[in-house]
C-alpha positions as CSV (number, residue, x, y, z in Angstrom):
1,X,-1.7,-2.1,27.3
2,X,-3.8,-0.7,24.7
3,X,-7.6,-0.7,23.7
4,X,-6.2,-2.4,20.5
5,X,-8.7,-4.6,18.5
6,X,-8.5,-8.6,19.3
7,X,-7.2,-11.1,16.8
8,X,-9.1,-12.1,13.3
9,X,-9.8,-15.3,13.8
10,X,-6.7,-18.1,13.3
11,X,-5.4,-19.4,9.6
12,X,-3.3,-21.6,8.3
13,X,0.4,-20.8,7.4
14,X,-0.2,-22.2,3.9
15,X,-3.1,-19.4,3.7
16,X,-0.4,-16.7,4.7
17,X,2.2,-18.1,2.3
18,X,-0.9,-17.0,-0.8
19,X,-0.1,-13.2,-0.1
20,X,2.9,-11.9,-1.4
21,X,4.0,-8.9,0.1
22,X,7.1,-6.8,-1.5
23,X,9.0,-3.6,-1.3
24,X,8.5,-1.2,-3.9
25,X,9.3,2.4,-4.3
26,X,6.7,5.0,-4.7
27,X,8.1,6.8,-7.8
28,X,5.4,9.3,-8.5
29,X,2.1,10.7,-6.5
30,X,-0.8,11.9,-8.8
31,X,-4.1,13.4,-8.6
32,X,-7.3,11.4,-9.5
33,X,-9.5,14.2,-10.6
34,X,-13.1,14.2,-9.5
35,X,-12.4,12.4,-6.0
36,X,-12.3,13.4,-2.9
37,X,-10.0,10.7,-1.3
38,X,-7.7,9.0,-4.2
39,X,-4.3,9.4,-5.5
40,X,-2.3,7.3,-8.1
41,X,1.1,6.2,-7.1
42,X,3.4,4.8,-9.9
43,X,5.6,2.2,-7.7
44,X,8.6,0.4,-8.6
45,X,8.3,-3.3,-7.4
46,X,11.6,-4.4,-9.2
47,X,9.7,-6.6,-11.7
48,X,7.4,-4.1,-13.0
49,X,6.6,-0.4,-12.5
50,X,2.9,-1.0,-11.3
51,X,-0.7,1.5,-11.0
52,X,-1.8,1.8,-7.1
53,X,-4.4,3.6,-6.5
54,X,-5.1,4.7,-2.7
55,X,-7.0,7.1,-0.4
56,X,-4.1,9.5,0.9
57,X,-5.9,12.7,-0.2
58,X,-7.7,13.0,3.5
59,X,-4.7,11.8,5.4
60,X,-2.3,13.7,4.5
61,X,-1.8,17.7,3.9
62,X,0.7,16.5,1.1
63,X,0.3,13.1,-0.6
64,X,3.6,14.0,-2.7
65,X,5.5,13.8,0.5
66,X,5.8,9.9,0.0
67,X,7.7,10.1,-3.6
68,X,10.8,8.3,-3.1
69,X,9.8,6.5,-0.3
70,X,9.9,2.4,-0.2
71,X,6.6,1.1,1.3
72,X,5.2,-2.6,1.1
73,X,2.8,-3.6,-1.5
74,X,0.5,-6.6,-1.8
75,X,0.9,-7.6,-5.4
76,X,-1.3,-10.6,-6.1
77,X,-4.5,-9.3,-5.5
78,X,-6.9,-8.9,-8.7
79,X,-6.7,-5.9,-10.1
80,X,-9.3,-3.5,-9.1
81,X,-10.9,-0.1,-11.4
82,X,-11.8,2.6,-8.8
83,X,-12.6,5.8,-9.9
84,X,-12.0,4.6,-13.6
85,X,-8.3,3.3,-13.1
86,X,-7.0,0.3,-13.1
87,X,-5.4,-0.1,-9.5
88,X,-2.8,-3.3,-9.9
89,X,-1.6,-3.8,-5.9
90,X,-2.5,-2.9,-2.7
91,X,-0.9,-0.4,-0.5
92,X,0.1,-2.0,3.1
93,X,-0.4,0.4,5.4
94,X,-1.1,0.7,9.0
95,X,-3.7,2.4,11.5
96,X,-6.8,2.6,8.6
97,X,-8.2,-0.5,10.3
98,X,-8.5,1.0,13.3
99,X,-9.6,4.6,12.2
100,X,-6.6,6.4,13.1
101,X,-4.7,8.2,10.7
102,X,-2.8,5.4,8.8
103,X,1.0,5.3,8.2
104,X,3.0,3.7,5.8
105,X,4.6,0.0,6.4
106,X,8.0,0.2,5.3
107,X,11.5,-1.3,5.3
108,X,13.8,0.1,8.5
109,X,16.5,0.3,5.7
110,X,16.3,0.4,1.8
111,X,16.6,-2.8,0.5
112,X,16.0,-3.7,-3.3
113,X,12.5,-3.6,-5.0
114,X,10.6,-6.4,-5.3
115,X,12.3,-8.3,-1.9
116,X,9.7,-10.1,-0.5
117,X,8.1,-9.3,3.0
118,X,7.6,-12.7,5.3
């Protein structure tokens, strides 16, 4: 067993069911000049090529690495300005929670853009 954090506290299936969580494919990796932490991905999510802005710079040596790469995206949040762009979904990853280096969530297999996770 691990030291891994407890549970959040318990919700309803119908409060799961709100988030919807797809595949898309990370088509390009930017630089957001003047920050220390942010990149811009330009993602494929099959029903729109969507703006994601997200702090790779300090966890990776190459934030470019991921082009190509299918990760999962929440896509129903309100879009968000950081760092004066217009960031349009959410980038699912894993470990940032817990302070450990996070990794991408992703599909075992490709499978098309915009399948829904869940």
């Amino acid at each position: 067993m691990t030291n891994a954090a407890p549970p959040k506290p318990e919700i309803s299936f119908d409060a799961l069911e709100k988030m919807d969580i797809r595949v898309g494919t990370i088509l390009e990796v930017s630089d957001v000049p003047d920050s220390k932490k942010l990149v811009q991905l330009k993602v494929n999510l099959g029903f729109a090529i969507k703006t994601v802005v997200v702090g790779l710079k300090q966890e990776r040596d190459d934030p470019k690495e991921i082009e190509g790469v299918q990760a999962l995206f929440v896509v129903n949040l309100a879009p968000r300005k950081m760092a004066g762009i217009m960031s349009e979904a959410m980038l699912f990853d894993i470990g940032y929670a817990d302070k450990i280096v996070p990794v991408l969530a992703m599909p075992e297999r490709e499978v098309p853009n915009g399948t829904r996770a869940g």
